[in-house]
C-alpha positions as CSV (number, residue, x, y, z in Angstrom):
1,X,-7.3,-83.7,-6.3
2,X,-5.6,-85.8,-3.9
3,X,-2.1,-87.2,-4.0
4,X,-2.1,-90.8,-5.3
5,X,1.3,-92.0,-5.5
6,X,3.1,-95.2,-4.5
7,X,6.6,-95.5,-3.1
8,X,8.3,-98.7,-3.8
9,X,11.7,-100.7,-3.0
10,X,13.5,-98.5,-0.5
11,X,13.8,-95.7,-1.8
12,X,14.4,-96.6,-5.8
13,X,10.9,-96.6,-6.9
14,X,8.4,-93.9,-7.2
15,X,5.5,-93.4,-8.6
16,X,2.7,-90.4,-8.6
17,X,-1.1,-91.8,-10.5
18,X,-4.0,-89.8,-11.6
19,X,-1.6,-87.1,-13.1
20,X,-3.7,-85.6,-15.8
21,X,-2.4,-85.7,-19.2
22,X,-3.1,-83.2,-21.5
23,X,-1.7,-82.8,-25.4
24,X,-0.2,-79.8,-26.4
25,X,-2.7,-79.6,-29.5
26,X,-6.1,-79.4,-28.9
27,X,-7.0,-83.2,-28.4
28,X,-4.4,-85.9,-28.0
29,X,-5.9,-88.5,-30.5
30,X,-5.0,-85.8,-33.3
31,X,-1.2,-85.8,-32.5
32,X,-0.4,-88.0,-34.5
33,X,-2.6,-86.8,-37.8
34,X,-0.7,-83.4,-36.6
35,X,2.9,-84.6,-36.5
36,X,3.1,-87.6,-39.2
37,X,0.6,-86.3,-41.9
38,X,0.9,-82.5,-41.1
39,X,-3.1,-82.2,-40.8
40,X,-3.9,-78.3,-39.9
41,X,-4.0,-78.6,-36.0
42,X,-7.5,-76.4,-36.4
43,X,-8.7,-79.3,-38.5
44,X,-9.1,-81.1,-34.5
45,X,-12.9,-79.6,-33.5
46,X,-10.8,-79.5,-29.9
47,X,-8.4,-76.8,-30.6
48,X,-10.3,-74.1,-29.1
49,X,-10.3,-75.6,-25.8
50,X,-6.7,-73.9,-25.4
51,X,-8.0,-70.6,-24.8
52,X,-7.1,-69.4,-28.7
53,X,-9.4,-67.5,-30.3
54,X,-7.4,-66.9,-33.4
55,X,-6.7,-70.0,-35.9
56,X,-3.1,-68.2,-37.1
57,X,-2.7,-68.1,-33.3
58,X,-3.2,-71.5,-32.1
59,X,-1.3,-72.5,-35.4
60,X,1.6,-70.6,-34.3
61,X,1.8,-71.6,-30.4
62,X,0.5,-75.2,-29.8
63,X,3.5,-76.5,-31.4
64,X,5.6,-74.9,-28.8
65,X,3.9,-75.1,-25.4
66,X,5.1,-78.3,-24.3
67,X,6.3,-76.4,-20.9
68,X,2.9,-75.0,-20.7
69,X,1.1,-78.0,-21.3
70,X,3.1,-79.8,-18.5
71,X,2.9,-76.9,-15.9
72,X,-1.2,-77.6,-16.6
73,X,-0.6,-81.2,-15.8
74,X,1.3,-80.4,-12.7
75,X,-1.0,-77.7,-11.2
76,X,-4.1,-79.5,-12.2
77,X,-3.0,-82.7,-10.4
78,X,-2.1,-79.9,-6.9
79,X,-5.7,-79.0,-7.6
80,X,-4.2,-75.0,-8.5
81,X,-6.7,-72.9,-10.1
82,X,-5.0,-71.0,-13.3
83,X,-5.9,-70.0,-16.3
84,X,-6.5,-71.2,-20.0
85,X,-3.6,-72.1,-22.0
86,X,-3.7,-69.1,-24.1
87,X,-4.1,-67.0,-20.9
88,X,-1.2,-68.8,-19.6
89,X,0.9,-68.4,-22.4
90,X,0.1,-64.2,-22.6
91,X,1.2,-64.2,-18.6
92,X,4.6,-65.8,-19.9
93,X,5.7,-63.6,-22.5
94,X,5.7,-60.7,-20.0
95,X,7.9,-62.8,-17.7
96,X,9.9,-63.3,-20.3
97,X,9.7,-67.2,-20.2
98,X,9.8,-67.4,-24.3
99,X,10.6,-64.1,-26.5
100,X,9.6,-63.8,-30.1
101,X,12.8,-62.7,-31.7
102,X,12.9,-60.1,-34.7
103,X,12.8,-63.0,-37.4
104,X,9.6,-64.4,-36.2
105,X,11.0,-67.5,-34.8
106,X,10.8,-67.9,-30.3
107,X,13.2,-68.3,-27.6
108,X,12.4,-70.5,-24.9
109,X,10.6,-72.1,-22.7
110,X,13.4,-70.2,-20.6
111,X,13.8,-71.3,-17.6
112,X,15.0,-69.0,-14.9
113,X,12.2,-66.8,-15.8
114,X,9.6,-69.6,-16.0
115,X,10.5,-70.3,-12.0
116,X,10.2,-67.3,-10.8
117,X,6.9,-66.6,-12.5
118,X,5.7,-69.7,-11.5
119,X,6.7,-69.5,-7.9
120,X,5.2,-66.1,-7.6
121,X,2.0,-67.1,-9.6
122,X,1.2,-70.0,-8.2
123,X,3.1,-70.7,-5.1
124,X,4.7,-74.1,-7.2
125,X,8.7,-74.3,-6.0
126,X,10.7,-74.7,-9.0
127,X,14.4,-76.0,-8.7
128,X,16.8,-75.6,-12.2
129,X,18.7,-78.5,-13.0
130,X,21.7,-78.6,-14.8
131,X,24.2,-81.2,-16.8
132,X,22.1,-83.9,-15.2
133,X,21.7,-87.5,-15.5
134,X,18.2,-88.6,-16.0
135,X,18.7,-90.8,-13.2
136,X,19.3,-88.6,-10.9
137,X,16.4,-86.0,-12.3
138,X,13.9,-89.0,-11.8
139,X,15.3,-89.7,-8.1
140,X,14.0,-85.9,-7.1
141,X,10.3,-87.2,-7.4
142,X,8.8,-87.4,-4.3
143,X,5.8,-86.7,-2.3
144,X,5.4,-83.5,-3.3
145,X,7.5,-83.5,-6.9
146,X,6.9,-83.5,-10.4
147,X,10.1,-83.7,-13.0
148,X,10.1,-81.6,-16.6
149,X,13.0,-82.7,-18.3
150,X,14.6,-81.5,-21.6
151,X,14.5,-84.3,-24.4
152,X,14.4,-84.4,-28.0
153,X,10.8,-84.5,-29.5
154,X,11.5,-87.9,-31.6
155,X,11.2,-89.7,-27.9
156,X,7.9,-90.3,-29.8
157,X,9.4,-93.0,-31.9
158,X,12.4,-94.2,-29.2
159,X,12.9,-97.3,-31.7
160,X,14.8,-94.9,-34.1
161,X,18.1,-93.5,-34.0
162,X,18.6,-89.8,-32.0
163,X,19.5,-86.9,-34.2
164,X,19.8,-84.6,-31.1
165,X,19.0,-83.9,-27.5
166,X,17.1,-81.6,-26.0
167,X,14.3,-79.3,-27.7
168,X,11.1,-80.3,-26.0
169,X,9.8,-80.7,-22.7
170,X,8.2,-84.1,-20.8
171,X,6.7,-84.5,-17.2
172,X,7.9,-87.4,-14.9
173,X,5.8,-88.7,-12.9
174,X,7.3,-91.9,-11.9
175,X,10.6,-94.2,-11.8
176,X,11.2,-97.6,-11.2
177,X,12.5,-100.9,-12.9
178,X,15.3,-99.3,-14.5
179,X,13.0,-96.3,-16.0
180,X,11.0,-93.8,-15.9
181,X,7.0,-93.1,-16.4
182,X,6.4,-89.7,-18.1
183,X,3.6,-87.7,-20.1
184,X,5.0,-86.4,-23.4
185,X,2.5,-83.4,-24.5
186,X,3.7,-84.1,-28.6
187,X,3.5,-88.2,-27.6
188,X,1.8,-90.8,-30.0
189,X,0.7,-93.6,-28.6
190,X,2.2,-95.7,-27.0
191,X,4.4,-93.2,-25.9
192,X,1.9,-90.4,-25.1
193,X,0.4,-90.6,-21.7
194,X,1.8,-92.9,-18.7
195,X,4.2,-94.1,-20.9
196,X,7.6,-95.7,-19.7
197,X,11.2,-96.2,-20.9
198,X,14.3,-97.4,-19.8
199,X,16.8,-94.4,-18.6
200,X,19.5,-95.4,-20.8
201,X,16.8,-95.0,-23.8
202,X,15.6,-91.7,-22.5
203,X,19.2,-90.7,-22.3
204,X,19.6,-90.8,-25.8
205,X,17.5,-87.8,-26.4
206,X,18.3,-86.5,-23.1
207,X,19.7,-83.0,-22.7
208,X,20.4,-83.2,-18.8
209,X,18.5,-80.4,-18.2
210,X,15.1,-79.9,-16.8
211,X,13.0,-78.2,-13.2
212,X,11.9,-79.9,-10.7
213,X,8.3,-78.6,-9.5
214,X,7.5,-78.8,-6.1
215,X,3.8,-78.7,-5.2
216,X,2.4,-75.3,-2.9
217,X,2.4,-75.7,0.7
């Protein structure tokens, strides 16, 4: 696919369109059945697209491959061949980019081990930020970079109060007019795809963490 992005007011606006945006259930219209009235995610007729051939599977993982699902997004929009999400998500556990821990629960998306995977697998350059302003993660977007930033899921509903920060993973794809434009792969509409928010409402769920992905050359 090629670049279409859109560089605006010296320098403070940026903007990257025609970024795919993909769910991290099967089909985005059943996030919110999924997340507000707890419908079984293999309810969806779509959750097979994933890659999963097990129900108990899919069940398990689609709930916690936002970092997959916006890696997709990223390398689909570089036009970089790669697997299904399933396939994706097998190549990661031996990288060590989540581990399933003796009580059943999973670290990650870790991510030290998700760059160098990702740099070796598919060329993508991956720099780890740290104890960062959103602000200054949205002014790395350029040309040739995408922005996955650590936020708390409820940045679905950013009307509410903020229990916590951090916990879930969003793409950037854009800033400007005091905000940012971002995909969020557990989003309900109007906060799902393309969406925008201020940065000091985005701060609120914030965890100043995040990678910037830098496309191959």
């Amino acid at each position: 696919m090629e670049d279409a992005c859109e560089a605006a007011g010296s320098g403070h606006g940026y903007r990257h369109f025609a970024v795919p945006y993909y769910s991290q259930w099967g089909s985005p219209e059943w996030v919110a059945n999924i997340v507000e009235a707890r419908a079984d995610p293999c309810d969806d007729p779509g959750w097979r697209r994933s890659g999963f051939a097990r129900p108990d599977d899919y069940r398990f993982w689609a709930q916690r491959l936002c970092g997959l699902t916006c890696l997709e997004s990223a390398l689909d929009y570089w036009g970089v061949a790669h697997a299904p999400r399933a396939d994706l998500l097998q190549a990661a556990l031996r990288h060590g980019v989540y581990r399933v821990r003796e009580d059943g629960g999973v670290d990650g998306l870790i991510y030290r081990p998700f760059a160098a995977w990702v740099e070796a697998e598919f060329g993508v350059r991956v720099q780890v930020m740290t104890d960062e302003p959103i602000e200054a993660s949205a002014a790395r977007l350029n040309e040739d970079t995408l922005v996955i930033v650590s936020v708390s899921p409820e940045i679905r509903y950013p009307d509410r109060p903020s229990a916590r920060q951090g916990g879930h993973l969003i793409l950037l794809h854009g800033r400007g007019e005091g905000g940012v434009w971002f995909h969020n792969p557990s989003g309900v509409a109007p906060y799902q795809a393309n969406a925008w928010l201020p940065c000091a409402t985005v701060a609120r769920f914030h965890a100043r963490r995040g990678m910037a992905l830098s496309k191959p050359r």
